[in-house]
C-alpha positions in Angstrom: 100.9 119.7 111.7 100.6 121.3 108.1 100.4 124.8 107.5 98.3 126.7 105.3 97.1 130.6 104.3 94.2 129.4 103.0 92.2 132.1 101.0 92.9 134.4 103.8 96.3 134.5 103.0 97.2 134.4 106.9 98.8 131.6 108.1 97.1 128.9 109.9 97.7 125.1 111.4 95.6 122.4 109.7 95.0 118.9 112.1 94.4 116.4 110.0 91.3 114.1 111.3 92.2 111.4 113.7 92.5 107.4 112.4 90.3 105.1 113.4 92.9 102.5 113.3 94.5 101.7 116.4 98.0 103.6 117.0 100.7 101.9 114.6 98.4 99.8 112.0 99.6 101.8 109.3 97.8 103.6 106.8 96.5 102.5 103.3 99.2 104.4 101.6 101.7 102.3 103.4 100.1 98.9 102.4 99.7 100.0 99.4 103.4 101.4 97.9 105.4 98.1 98.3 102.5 96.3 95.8 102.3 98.9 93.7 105.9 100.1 93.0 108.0 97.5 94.9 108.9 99.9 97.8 110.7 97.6 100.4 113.4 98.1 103.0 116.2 99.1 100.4 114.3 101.6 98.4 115.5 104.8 97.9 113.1 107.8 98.1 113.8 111.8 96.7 110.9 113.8 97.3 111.6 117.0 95.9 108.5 118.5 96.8 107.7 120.6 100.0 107.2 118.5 103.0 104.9 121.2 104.5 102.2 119.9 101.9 99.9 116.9 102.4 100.7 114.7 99.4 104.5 114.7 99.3 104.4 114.5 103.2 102.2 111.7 103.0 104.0 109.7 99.9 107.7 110.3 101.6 106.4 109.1 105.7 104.7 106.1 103.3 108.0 105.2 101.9 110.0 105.8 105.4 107.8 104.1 107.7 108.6 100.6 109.1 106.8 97.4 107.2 105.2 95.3 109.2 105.4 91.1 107.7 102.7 88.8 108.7 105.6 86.7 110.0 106.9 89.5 112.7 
């Protein structure tokens, strides 16, 4: 869950919206990064921006999540 103050400046949790993927199909960040910059099993990832934010969340779980091959 990501946190945010919002214009409120009180702090609240943010749910992001369900998938309608099934459970573990990935999302388009993921299919995308090993194209795009040759992410693969050895790559090595800093992210040295605030996890508690949407983007860097999302590029770093991107980079960390499992690949799925056609062959598996």
């Amino acid at each position: 869950m990501f946190h945010s103050s919002g214009t409120t400046g009180q702090p609240k949790g943010i749910v992001p919206a369900r998938p309608d993927a099934p459970f573990g199909s990935g999302l388009t960040l993921d299919r995308m990064l090993p194209g795009a910059f040759g992410f693969g099993p050895d790559t090595v990832y800093l992210c040295p921006a605030p996890l508690c934010h949407a983007a860097p969340s999302g590029w770093s779980m991107g980079t960390m999540r499992p690949r799925r091959h056609p062959a598996a």
